[in-house]
C-alpha positions in Angstrom: 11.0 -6.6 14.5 7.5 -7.5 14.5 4.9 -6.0 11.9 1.8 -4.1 13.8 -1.0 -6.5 12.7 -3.5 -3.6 13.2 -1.4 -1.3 10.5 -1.2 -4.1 8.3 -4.5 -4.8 8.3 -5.0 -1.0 7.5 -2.9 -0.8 4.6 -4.3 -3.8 3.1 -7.9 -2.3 2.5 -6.5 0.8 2.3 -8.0 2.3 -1.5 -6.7 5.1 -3.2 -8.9 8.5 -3.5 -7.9 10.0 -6.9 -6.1 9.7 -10.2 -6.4 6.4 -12.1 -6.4 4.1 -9.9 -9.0 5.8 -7.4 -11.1 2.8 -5.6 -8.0 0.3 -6.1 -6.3 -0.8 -2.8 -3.2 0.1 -2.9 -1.6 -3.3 -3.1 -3.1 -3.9 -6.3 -1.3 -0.7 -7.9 1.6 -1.2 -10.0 5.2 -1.1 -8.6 6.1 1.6 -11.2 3.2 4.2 -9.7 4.5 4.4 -6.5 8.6 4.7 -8.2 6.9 7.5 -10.0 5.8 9.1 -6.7 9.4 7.9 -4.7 11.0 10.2 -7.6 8.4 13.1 -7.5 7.3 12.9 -4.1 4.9 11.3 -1.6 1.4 13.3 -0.8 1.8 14.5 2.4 -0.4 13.2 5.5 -2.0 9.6 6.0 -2.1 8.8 2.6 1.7 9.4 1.5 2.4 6.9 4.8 0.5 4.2 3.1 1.8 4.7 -0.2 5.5 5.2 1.2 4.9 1.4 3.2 3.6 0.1 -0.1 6.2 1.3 -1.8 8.6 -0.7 0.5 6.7 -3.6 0.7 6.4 -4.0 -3.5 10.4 -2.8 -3.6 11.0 -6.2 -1.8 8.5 -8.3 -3.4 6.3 -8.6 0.2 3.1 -7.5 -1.3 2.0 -12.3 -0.3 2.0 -10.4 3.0 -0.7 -8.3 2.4 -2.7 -10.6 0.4 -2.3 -13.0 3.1 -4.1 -10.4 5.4 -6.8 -9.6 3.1 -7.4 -13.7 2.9 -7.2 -13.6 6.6 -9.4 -11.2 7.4 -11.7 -10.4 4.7 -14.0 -6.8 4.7 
């Protein structure tokens, strides 16, 4: 399975909108904030997507991935 390169590029300039790390991309978040969220619950719509994708992608230690994208293609 092939990632999408469009959703990829997505969720690498993808920034969160509240709490304390509002403004970060989401890649740059720590591993245990989005543990915190697997336990309690992902917000529900777009956002809890991303966040459920980056969760992944830190679990496996693929976050190179992402920062290869935003080399690739910067904003």
């Amino acid at each position: 399975m092939k990632p999408d390169p469009k959703q990829l590029l997505e969720l690498a300039y993808y920034k969160m909108p509240f709490g304390k790390y509002k403004g970060a991309y989401l890649v740059d978040i720590p591993e245990y904030y989005y543990v915190w969220f697997q336990q309690k619950g992902f917000p529900q719509g777009k956002l809890g997507v991303m966040m459920r994708q980056m969760y992944e992608i830190k679990c496996n230690g693929l976050e190179e991935l992402i920062y290869q994208v935003q080399k690739q293609y910067p904003k």
